[in-house]
C-alpha positions as CSV (number, residue, x, y, z in Angstrom):
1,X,-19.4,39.5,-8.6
2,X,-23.6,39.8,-8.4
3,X,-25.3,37.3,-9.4
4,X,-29.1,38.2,-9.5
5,X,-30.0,34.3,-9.5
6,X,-28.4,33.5,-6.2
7,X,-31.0,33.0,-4.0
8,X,-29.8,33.5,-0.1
9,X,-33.0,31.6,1.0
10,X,-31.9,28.2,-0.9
11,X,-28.6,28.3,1.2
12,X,-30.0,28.7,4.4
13,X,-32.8,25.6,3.3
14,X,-30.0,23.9,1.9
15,X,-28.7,24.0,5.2
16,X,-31.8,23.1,6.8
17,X,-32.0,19.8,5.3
18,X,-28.9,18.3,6.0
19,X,-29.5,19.5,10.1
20,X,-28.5,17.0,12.4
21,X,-32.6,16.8,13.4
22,X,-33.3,15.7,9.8
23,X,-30.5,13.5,9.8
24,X,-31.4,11.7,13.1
25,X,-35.0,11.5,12.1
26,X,-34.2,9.8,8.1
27,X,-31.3,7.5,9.5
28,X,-34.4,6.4,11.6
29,X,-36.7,5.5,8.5
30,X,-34.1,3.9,7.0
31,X,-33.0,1.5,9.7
32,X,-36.6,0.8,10.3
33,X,-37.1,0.1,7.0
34,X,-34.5,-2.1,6.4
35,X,-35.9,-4.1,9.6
36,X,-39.2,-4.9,7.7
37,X,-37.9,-4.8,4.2
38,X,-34.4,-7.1,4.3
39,X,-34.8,-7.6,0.2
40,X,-31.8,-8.0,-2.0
41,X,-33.4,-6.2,-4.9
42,X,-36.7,-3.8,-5.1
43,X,-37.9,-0.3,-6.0
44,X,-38.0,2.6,-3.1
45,X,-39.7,6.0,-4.0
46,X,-38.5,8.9,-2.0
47,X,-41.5,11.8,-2.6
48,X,-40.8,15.2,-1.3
49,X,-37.3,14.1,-1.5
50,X,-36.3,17.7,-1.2
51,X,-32.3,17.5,-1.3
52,X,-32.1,13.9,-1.3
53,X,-30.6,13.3,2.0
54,X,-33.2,10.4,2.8
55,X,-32.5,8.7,-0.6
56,X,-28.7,8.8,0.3
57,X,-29.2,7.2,3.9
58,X,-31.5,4.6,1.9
59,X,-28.8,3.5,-0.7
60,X,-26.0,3.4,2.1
61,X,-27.8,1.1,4.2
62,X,-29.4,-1.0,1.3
63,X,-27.8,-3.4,-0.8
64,X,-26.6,-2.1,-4.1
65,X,-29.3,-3.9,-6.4
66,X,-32.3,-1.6,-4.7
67,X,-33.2,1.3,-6.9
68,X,-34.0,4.3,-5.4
69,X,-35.5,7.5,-6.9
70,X,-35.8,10.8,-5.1
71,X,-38.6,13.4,-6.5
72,X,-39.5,16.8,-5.7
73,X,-42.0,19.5,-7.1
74,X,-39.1,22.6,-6.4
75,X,-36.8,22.6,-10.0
76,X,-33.6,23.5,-8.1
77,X,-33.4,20.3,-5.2
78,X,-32.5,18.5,-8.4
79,X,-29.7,20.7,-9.3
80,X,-28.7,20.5,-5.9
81,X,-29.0,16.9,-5.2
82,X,-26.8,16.0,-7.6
83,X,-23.8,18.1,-6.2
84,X,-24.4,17.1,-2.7
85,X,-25.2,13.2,-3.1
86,X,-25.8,12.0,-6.5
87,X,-23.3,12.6,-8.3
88,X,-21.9,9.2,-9.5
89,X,-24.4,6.9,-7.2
90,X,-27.4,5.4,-9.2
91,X,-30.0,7.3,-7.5
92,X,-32.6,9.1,-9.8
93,X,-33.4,12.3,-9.3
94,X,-37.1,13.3,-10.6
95,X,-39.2,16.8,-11.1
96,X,-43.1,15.5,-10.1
97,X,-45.9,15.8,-7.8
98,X,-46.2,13.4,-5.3
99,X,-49.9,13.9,-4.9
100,X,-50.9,13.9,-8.8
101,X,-48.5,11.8,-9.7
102,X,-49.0,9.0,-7.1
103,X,-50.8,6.3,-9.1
104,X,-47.6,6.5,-11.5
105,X,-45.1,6.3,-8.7
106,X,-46.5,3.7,-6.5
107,X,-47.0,1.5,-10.1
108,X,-43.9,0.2,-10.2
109,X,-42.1,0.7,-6.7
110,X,-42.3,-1.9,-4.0
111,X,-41.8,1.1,-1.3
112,X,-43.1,4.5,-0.7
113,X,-41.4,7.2,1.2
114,X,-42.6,10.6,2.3
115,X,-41.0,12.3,5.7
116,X,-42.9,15.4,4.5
117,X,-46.6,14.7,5.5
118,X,-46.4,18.1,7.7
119,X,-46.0,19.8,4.5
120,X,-49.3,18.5,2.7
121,X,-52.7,19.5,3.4
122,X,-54.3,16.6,5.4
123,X,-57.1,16.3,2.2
124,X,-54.0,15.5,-0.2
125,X,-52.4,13.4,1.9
126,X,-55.9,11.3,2.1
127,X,-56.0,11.8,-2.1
128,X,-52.5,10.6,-2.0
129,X,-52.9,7.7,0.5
130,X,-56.4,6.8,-1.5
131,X,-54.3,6.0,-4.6
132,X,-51.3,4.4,-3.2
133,X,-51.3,1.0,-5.6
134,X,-52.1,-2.0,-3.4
135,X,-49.5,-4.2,-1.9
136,X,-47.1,-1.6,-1.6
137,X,-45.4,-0.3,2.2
138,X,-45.3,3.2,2.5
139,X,-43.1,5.0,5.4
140,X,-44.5,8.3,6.2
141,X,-43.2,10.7,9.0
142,X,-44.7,13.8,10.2
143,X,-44.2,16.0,12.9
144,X,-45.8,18.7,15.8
145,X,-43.6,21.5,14.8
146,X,-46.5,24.6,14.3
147,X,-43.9,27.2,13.9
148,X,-42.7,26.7,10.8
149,X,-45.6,28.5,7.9
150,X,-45.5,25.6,5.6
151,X,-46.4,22.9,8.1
152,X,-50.0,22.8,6.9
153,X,-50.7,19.5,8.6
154,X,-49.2,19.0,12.1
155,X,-50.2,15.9,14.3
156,X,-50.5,16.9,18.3
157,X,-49.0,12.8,19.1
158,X,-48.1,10.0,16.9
159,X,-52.0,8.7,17.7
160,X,-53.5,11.6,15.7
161,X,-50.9,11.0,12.9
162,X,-50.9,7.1,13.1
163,X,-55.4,7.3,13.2
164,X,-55.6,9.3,9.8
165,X,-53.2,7.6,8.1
166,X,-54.1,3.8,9.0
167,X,-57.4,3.3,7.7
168,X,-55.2,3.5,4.1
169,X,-53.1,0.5,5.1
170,X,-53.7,-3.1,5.3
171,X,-51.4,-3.3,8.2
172,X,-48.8,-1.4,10.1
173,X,-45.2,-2.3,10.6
174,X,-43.8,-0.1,12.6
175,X,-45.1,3.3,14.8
176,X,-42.9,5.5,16.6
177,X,-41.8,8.7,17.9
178,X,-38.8,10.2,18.0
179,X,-38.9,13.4,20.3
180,X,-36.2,16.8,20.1
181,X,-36.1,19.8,22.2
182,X,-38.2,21.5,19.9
183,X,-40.5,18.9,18.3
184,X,-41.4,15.3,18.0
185,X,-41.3,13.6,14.8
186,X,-43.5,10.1,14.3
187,X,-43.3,7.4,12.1
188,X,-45.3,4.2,10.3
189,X,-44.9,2.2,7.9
190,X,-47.2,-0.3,6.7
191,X,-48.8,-2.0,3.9
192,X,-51.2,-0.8,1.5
């Protein structure tokens, strides 16, 4: 039967998300992450959470008392979220800007997330990382990957990505690089 709502782009991004790439490269922020972190109880904040595979690695290597919430600007990752991870975890699933919103999501979290820095023009992300609350540790990833149209902000190494985004943070954690056939993808995490 035709359904003039379905929407053959949101499979094939659906199935983008969950590629074996994006689940090598969030596995990676979360084991990191849980190197620096080792807390029994806190607040993580996945932006740009898009299907909320990262929140899902977070919560299964994490212990139970950790709350995480995954948020995205799209309306349908929500939706579809909650059929492919959510449904009956504690994860919240919220509809916000990352960049607009950031005051209000860095309030009350102890950790920031974004893996989607690549997406964000770099004078947002430098709005974004302006108004990170203090005292908080961010893990951001980014990429080199130029062919894809909505990767607005591309770093050329992890030294162009780690030198724009470390004059925002107290101190850094953790820098690396995790390289695929196609692309590398870098890390840090820090403090604010």
């Amino acid at each position: 039967m035709y359904n003039e709502k379905f929407d053959p782009y949101r499979i094939l991004d659906v199935v983008n998300s969950l590629d074996e790439n994006h689940f090598k490269s969030k596995n990676w922020l979360a084991d990191e992450l849980w190197e620096v972190w080792q807390k029994n109880s806190g607040k993580i904040h996945v932006a740009a959470g898009w299907y909320g595979l990262q929140a899902y690695l977070l919560q299964s290597k994490f212990p139970p008392d950790i709350e995480i919430t995954s948020s995205d600007i799209d309306l349908e990752t929500k939706t579809i979220a909650k059929k492919l991870f959510f449904d009956g975890t504690e994860i919240k699933f919220e509809i916000q800007d990352t960049v607009l919103n950031i005051e209000k999501i860095t309030k009350d979290v102890d950790i920031y997330v974004n893996t989607s820095m690549e997406h964000i023009e770099r004078k947002y992300v430098e709005l974004l990382l302006s108004n990170i609350c203090r005292e908080k540790i961010v893990a951001l990833q980014s990429n080199n990957w130029y062919n894809i149209p909505s990767h607005v902000n591309c770093s050329d190494s992890l030294e162009e990505f780690v030198s724009y985004v470390k004059p925002y943070l107290k101190y850094t954690m953790f820098e690396g690089e995790m390289k695929f056939e196609e692309y590398s993808r870098y890390m840090i995490i820090g403090m604010t």
